[in-house]
LUMRO-724928 format. One record per residue (C-alpha): residue in one letter; x, y, z. Coordinates in steps of 0.1 Angstrom, whole numbers, padded with zeros to 4 digits, always signed. Layout:
aXYZ
...
end
This chain:
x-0269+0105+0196
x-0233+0106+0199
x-0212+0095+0170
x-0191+0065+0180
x-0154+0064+0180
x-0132+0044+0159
x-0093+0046+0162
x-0071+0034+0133
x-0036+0026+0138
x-0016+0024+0109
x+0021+0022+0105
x+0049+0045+0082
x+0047+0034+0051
x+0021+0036+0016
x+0011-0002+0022
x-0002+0005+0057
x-0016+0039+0054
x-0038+0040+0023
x-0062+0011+0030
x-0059+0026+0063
x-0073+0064+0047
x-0098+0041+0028
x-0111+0030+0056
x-0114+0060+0070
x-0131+0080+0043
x-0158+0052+0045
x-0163+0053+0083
x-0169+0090+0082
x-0190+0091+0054
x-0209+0066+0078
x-0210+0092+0105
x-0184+0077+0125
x-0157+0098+0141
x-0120+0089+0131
x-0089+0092+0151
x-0054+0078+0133
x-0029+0068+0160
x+0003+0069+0143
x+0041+0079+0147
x+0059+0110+0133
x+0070+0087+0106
x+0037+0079+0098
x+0023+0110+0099
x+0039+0122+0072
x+0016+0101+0048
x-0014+0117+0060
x-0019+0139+0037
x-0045+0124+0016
x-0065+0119+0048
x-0097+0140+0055
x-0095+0170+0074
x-0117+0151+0096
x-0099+0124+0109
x-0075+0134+0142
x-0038+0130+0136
x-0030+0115+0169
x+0006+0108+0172
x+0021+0086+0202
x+0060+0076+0197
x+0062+0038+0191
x+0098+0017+0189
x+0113-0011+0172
x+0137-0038+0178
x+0149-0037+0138
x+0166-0005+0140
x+0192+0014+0164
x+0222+0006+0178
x+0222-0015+0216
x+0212+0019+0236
x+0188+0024+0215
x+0173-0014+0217
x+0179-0010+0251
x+0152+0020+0255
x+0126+0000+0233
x+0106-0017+0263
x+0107+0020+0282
x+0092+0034+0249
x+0069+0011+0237
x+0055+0013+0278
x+0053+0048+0275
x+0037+0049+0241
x+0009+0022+0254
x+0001+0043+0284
x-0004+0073+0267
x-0026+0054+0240
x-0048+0038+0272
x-0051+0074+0291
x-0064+0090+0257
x-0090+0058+0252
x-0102+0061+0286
x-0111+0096+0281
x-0127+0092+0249
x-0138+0058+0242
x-0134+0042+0211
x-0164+0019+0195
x-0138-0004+0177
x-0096-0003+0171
x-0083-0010+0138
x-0042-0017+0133
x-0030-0019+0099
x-0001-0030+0105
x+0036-0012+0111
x+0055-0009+0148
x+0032+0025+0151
x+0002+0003+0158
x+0016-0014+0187
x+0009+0012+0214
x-0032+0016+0201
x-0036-0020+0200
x-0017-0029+0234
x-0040-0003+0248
x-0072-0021+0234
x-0059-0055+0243
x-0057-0043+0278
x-0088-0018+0282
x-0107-0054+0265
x-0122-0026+0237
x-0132-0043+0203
x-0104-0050+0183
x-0091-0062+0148
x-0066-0063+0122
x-0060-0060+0085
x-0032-0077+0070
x-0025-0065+0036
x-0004-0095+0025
x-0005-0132+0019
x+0019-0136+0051
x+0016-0116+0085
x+0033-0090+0090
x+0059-0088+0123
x+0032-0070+0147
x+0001-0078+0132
x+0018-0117+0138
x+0024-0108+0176
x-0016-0094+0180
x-0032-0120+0155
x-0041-0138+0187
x-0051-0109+0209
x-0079-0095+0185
x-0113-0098+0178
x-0110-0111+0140
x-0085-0106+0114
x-0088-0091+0080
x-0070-0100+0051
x-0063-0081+0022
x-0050-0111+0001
x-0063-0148-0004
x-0052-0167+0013
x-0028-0156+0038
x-0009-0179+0059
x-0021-0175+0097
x-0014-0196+0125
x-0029-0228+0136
x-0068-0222+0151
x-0064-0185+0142
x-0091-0176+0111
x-0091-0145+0091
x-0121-0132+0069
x-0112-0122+0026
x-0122-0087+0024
x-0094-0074+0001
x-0074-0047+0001
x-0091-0013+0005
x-0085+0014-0021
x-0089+0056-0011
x-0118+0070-0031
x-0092+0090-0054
x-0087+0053-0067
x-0123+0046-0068
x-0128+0073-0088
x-0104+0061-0114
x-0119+0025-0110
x-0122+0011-0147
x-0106+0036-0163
x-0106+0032-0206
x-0072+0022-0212
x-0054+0034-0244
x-0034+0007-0259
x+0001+0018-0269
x+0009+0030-0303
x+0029+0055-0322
x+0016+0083-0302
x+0027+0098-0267
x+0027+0068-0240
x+0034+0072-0204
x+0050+0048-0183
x+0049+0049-0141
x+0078+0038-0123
x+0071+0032-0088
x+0090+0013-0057
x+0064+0017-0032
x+0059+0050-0014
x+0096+0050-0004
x+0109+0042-0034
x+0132+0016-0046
x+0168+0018-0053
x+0171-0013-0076
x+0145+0004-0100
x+0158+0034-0101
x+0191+0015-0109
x+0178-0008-0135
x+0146+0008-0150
x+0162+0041-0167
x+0185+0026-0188
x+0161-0002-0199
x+0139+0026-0207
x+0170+0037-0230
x+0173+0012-0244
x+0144+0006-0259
x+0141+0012-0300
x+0143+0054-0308
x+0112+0048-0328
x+0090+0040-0295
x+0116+0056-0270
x+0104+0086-0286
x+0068+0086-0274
x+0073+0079-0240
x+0068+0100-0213
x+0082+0083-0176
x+0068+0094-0141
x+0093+0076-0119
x+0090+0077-0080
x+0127+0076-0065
x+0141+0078-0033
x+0154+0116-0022
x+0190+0104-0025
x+0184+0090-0060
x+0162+0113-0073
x+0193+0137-0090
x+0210+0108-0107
x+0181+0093-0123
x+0168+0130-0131
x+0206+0135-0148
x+0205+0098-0165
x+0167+0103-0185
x+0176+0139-0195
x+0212+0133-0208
x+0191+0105-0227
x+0164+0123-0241
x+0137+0107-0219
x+0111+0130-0213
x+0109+0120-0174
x+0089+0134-0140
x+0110+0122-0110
x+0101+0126-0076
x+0104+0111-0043
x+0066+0109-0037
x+0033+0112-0062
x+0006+0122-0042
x-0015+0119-0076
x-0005+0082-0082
x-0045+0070-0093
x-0043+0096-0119
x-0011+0088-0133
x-0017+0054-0132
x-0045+0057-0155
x-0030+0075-0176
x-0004+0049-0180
x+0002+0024-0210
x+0022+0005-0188
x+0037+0003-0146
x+0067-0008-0135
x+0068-0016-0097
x+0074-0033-0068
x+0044-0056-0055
x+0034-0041-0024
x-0006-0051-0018
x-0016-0011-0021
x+0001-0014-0053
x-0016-0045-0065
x-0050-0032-0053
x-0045-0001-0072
x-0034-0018-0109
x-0069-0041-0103
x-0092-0012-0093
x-0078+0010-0123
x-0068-0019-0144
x-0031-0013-0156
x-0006-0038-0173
x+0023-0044-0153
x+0059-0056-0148
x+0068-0063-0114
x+0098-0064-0094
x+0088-0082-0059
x+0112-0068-0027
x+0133-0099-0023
x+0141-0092+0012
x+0101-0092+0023
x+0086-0110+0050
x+0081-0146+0042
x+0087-0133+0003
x+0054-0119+0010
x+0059-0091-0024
x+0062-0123-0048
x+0031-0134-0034
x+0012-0106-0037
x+0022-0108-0074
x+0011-0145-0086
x-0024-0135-0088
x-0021-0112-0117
x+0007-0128-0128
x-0015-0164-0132
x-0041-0141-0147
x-0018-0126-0170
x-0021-0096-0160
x+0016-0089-0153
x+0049-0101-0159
x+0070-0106-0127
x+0110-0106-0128
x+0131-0117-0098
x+0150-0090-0081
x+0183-0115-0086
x+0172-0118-0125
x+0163-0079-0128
x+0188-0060-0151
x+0177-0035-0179
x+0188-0059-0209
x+0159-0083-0198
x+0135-0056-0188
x+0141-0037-0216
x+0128-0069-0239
x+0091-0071-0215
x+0088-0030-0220
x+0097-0033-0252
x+0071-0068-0255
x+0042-0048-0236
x+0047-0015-0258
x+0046-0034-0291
x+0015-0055-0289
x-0018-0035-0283
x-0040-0063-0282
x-0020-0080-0252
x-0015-0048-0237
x-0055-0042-0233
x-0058-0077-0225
x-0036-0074-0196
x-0052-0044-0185
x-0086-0064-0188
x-0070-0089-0165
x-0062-0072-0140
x-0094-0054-0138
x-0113-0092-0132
x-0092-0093-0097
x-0098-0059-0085
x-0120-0055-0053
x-0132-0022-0050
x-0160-0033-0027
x-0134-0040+0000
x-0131-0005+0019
x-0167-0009+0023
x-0167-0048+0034
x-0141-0036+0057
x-0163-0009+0072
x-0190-0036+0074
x-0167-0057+0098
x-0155-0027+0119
x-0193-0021+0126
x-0204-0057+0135
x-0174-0059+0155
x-0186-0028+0176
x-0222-0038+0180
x-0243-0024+0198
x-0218+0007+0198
x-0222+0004+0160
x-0255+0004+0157
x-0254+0040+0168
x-0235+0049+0132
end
């Protein structure tokens, strides 16, 4: 019998392209075949993917960026991008589309809209995001990764979580080891781009913590490529034994290796630190959607799982006293870390795949 088809379209960034690999790692352990429509921004996140899923890559545009001859060329792109998406479909039929979110999705989900195939979304946030709000009407059902997220009037959406990749899974309740006078790594992260305000603020908090803890601490810290030599400079001329890159493609392991991570509050994030179960300090992206980062964060932070700072009240005298507040108090440490744990959902890739299956019925039923 031939093994149905599901396209996923996912956007350029971490937050839309892991729970989009999640899902995918699930569908073709289900013996589904996997397509990932995406841009050439995108697809340079896929390389955590299995070799199995088809990198399918169809240019996509946006209004946000460009100059006016470039805004101008938008419609003629985004047509182009949506009739190539429809010719491929109508040569090889999906069972289901799945957008995660990002501009990239709009040509794969414009095509489904009009070839009427079996659609959905996920939203990974508490508020929609700019073209998973423009589809939210023109799909099937809608999947959200946080509870509960604001949709429009008459438009419901079902709780499935955020979906972690099996690399997290793997790490899923990891035994955390409280911090004490004894090597203790911290993991500095601002989403899979980076952040500039962290790698502004967090190394000379880090400094200036007391030399008597400074000196066990070991920092991975993901910054931006044009940051990266600075904050390199700044730990070593402070003795800070520190890994800096612009990308960890081995984030679930250094997160469980970590006493404590300091990060923005992007929903991959969040569902990481509860699968794994980390402490956390976290810096929400101020200029989100609807301030959608800060409420990705109250949940752990109600649960006292984490300690959340303002990007206006973020400076390294204030978050060198929660470091140094974290890193001096086992107990509330593991507590934390016990916290967060009680909120993660690693069940969701596979709830998600659940959904993507009744949704395709009686194509799914093949799988």
């Amino acid at each position: 019998m031939t093994q149905p088809l599901l396209i996923i379209a996912a956007g350029g960034t971490g937050g839309h392209m892991f729970p989009a690999q999640a899902l995918a790692e699930v569908m073709l352990a289900r013996g589904w075949r996997v397509k990932l429509s995406t841009d050439a921004r995108g697809a340079r996140y896929t390389g955590g993917f299995p070799d199995a899923v088809e990198i399918d890559q169809i240019a996509s545009a946006t209004f946000a960026r460009g100059g006016l001859v470039q805004k101008a060329l938008v419609p003629l792109r985004l047509a182009g991008g949506v009739a190539k998406a429809a010719l491929r479909m109508l040569s090889d039929r999906p069972a289901a589309v799945v957008g995660f979110g990002g501009y990239p999705t709009i040509p794969a989900l414009a095509a489904a809209t009009l070839l009427r195939k079996p659609r959905m979304i996920h939203e990974q946030n508490g508020v929609l995001g700019r073209v998973n709000e423009v589809f939210c009407k023109r799909v099937d059902r809608i999947a959200c990764g946080t509870w509960p997220t604001a949709l429009p009037e008459g438009v419901d959406g079902y709780h499935v979580g955020n979906p972690v990749r099996a690399s997290v899974l793997e790490r899923q309740g990891a035994g955390y080891i409280p911090p004490g006078d004894y090597p203790m790594q911290l993991l500095v992260m601002g989403g899979s781009q980076g952040a500039r305000i962290l790698s502004d603020v967090v190394p000379p908090a880090i400094a200036a913590l007391p030399m008597e803890m400074l000196r066990n601490i070991r920092v991975s810290h993901q910054a931006r490529d044009e940051d990266a030599e600075r904050v390199s400079t700044y730990y070593a001329e402070n003795g800070i034994d520190a890994d800096v890159q612009p990308f960890f493609n081995d984030v679930p392991r250094r997160m469980s290796e970590a006493q404590l991570v300091i990060s923005r509050s992007g929903a991959s994030t969040i569902a990481d630190l509860t699968v794994i179960g980390r402490p956390s300090i976290l810096i929400p992206f101020a200029a989100a959607a609807g301030d959608h980062q800060a409420a990705n964060a109250h949940g752990l932070v109600e649960a006292e799982a984490a300690i959340m700072i303002r990007e206006d009240a973020a400076n390294p005298e204030s978050l060198a006293q929660y470091i140094e507040m974290v890193l001096s108090n086992p107990s509330a440490a593991t507590q934390m870390s016990l916290s967060a744990l009680r909120l993660g959902k690693p069940e969701a890739a596979e709830d998600l795949a659940d959904m993507v299956q009744s949704l395709a019925t009686p194509q799914g039923d093949a799988a």
